[in-house]
N, C-alpha and C positions, 0 to 999 in steps of 0.2 A: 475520677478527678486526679490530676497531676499535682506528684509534690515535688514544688519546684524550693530548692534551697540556697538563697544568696549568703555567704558566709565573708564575713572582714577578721580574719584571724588575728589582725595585727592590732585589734581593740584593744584597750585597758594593756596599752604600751606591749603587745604582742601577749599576753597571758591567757589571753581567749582561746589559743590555739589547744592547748593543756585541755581547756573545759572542749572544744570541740570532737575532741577524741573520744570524750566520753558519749555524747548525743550520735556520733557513727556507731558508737559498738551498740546505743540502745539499738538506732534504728535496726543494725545489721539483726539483731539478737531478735524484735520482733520482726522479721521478714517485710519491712516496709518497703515498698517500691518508690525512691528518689534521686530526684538529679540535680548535682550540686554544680554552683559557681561559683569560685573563688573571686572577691574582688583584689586588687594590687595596685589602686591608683583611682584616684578622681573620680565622680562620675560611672564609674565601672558598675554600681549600682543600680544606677538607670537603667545605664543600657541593659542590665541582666533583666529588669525587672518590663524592661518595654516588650522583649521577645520572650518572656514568658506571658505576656495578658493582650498581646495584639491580636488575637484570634481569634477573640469571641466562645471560648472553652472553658470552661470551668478551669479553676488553677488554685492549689491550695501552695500561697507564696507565704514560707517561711522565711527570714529575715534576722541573719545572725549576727549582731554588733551594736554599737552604741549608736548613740542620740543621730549622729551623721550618718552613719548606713541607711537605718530605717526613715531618713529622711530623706536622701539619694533614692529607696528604693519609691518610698510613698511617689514621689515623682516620676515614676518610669510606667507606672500604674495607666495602662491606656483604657480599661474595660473594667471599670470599678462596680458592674453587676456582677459580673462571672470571676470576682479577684474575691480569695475569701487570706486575708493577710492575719499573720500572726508575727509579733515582735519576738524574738528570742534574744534576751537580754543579755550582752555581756561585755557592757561599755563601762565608765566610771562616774557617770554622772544615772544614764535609764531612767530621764525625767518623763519619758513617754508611756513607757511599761508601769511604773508608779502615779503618773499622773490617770492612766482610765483604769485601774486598780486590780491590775494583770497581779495577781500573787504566786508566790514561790519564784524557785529556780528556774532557769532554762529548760531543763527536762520536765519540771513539775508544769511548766505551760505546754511543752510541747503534746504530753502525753493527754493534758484534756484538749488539744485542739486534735489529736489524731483519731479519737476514739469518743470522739460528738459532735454532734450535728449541729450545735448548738455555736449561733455566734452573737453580736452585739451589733447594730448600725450605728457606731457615731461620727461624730461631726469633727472636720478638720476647714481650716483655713487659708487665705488664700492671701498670697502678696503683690501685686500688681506695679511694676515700674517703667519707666522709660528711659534708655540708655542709645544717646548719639541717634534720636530719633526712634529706635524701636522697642517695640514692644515687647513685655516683656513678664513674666509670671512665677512664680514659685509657693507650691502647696508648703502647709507646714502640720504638724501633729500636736506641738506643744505650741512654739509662740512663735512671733516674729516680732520686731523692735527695731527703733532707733533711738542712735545716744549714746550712752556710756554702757548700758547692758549690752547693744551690738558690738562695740567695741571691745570691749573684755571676751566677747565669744571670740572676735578676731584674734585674737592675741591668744587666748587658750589652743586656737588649730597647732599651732606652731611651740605652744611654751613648753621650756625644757622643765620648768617649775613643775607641770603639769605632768611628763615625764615621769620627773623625780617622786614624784608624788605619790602614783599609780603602784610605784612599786611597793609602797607601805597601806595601798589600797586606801588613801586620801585623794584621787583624783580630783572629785567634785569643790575641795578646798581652794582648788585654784581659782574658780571664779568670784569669790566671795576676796581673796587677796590680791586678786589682780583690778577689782572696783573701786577700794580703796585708792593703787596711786591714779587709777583715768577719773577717777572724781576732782582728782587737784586740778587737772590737767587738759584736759578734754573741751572744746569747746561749747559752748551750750548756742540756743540758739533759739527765737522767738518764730512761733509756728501759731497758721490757722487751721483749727478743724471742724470737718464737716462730716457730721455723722446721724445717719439713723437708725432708730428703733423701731419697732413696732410701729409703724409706721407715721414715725415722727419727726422729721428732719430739724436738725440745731447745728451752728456756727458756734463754736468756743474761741479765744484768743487766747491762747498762753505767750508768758513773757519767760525769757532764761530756762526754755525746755533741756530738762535734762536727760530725761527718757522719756518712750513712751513706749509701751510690751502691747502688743496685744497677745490674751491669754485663751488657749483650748483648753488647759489643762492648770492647776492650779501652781507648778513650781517649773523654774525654771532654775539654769546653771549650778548644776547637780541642787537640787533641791531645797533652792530660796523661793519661797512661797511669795510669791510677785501678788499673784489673785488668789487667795487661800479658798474664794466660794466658786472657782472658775470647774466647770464640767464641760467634757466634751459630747454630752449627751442632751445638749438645752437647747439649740436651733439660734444660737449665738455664739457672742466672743465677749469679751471682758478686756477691757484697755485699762492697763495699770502706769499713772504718767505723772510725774514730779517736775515742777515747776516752781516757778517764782518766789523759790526760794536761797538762800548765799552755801554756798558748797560747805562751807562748816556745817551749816545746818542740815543739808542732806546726810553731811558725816555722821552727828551725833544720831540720825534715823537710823543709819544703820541696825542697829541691836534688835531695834524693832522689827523692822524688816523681816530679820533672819528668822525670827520669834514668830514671825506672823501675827504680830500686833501693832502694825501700821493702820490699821482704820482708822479715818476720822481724824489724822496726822495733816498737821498745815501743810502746803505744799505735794501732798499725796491723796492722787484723786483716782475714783475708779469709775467708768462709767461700759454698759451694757452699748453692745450694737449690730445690726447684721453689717453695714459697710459704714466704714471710714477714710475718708479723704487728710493728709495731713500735708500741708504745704509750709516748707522751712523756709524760714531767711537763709539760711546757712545750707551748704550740705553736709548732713552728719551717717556717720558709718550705720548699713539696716542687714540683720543677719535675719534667719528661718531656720528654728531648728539652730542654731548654731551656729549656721551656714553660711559663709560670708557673701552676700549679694551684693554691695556695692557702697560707695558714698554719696547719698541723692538729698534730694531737697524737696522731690515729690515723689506719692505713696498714698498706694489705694491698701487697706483690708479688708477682707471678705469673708464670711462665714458661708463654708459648702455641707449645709446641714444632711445628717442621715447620710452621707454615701459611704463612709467607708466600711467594709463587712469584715470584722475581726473575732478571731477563735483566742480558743484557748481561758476563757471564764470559770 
């Protein structure tokens, strides 16, 4: 089996590159046979990840960087039988690596995905939109949303806050300060959803939606627990969506939030689903993984139970 290695050295505001030095001289020191890609832009992920699994061969794809890499690479994934993927963490948020309970370091995961046989099937998600008539899709590992959480990931791709940050290794900080001012600020907007369960279809109305996450994994934007019971191993997703409630009052939730003791919080609802339909009045900003996808007003999510084959446990 091939070890194919996509590497974003310029993660956690370029410091990654430091820790990658170290993962070459393991591998070089255990005589491991790999072939690396350097990503440098956009997208580069993809494509690394499209020509290492279009062939139908076994491929053990290791994936070096944060929350966006391994969300660039998840997407490039053509042959999710013969693709045996391991995240190698070294972003400043690694809500994916924490969220399906990948522990230790970089090297500490790499070393039990090289030397076992052993992986996990779970479950990742799926976002489905329509832009200028076409269609259009994007997997996700942790979450996808619209609102005010896709907008703060907007604004994190580019913050210099976020920057500044990394370098005292607070990265993940910035999403929790950058919500605060798109909560003052941010439009809301009243949305119909249609979703089912186990095979039960239901219509909701929210008025004043402010978010709505759908969750794989139980924390999002370095490590704000959106769905604290959210598993990528359950044959679902978990929608975590604040409504019809006045923006001060999503404020003073805040604390909660962070806490992860929002249950059961007016205006804070969580509901179980394999697909959801959400149609906005408004169009409001929808990220994946972080990822900025667009500003829409309609949005499918989907749960792709079991496919994806991950090392390193």
């Amino acid at each position: 089996m091939k070890n194919i290695f996509i590497v974003n050295k310029a993660s956690k505001t370029g410091r990654a590159a430091e820790y990658w030095k170290k993962v070459e001289e393991y591998l070089e020191h255990n005589n491991i046979e790999y072939e690396t890609f350097y990503t440098s832009g956009q997208g580069d992920a993809t494509r690394f990840a499209i020509d290492a699994t279009k062939d139908g061969e076994d491929v053990a794809l290791f994936v070096f960087g944060g929350d966006g890499t391994l969300n660039e690479a998840l997407n490039g994934i053509r042959d999710f039988t013969h693709t045996y993927y391991t995240p190698l963490p070294s972003g400043s948020a690694n809500d994916f690596v924490n969220g399906i309970g990948l522990e230790g370091s970089a090297l500490d995961i790499l070393e039990r995905a090289l030397f076992s046989d052993d992986h996990k099937l779970l479950d990742i998600g799926r976002v489905e939109y329509e832009i200028d008539g076409q269609n259009f899709s994007r997997l996700f590992g942790v979450s996808s949303g619209i609102g005010v959480d896709a907008y703060v990931c907007l604004q994190a791709l580019d913050s210099k806050l976020k920057r500044f940050l990394n370098h005292f290794g607070m990265g993940a900080a910035t999403y929790g300060l950058l919500t605060v001012g798109d909560l003052f600020t941010m439009p809301f907007s009243n949305a119909t959803v249609y979703y089912s369960y186990n095979g039960n279809e239901i219509v909701k109305k929210m008025k004043g939606t402010i978010f709505c996450a759908a969750m794989n994994c139980p924390a999002e934007g370095g490590g704000i627990p959106m769905a604290p019971d959210a598993r990528a191993d359950t044959g679902y997703l978990t929608a975590f969506y604040a409504h019809d409630i006045s923006r001060i009052k999503c404020f003073t939730l805040l604390p909660s939030l962070i806490a992860g003791k929002h249950g059961g919080k007016k205006g804070f609802d969580f509901l179980k689903f394999d697909k959801m339909e959400i149609q906005m009045d408004k169009a409001m900003c929808v990220h994946a993984d972080g990822e900025h996808v667009g500003f829409l007003n309609h949005i499918v999510f989907k749960c792709m139970p079991s496919i994806l084959r991950v090392r390193g446990f």
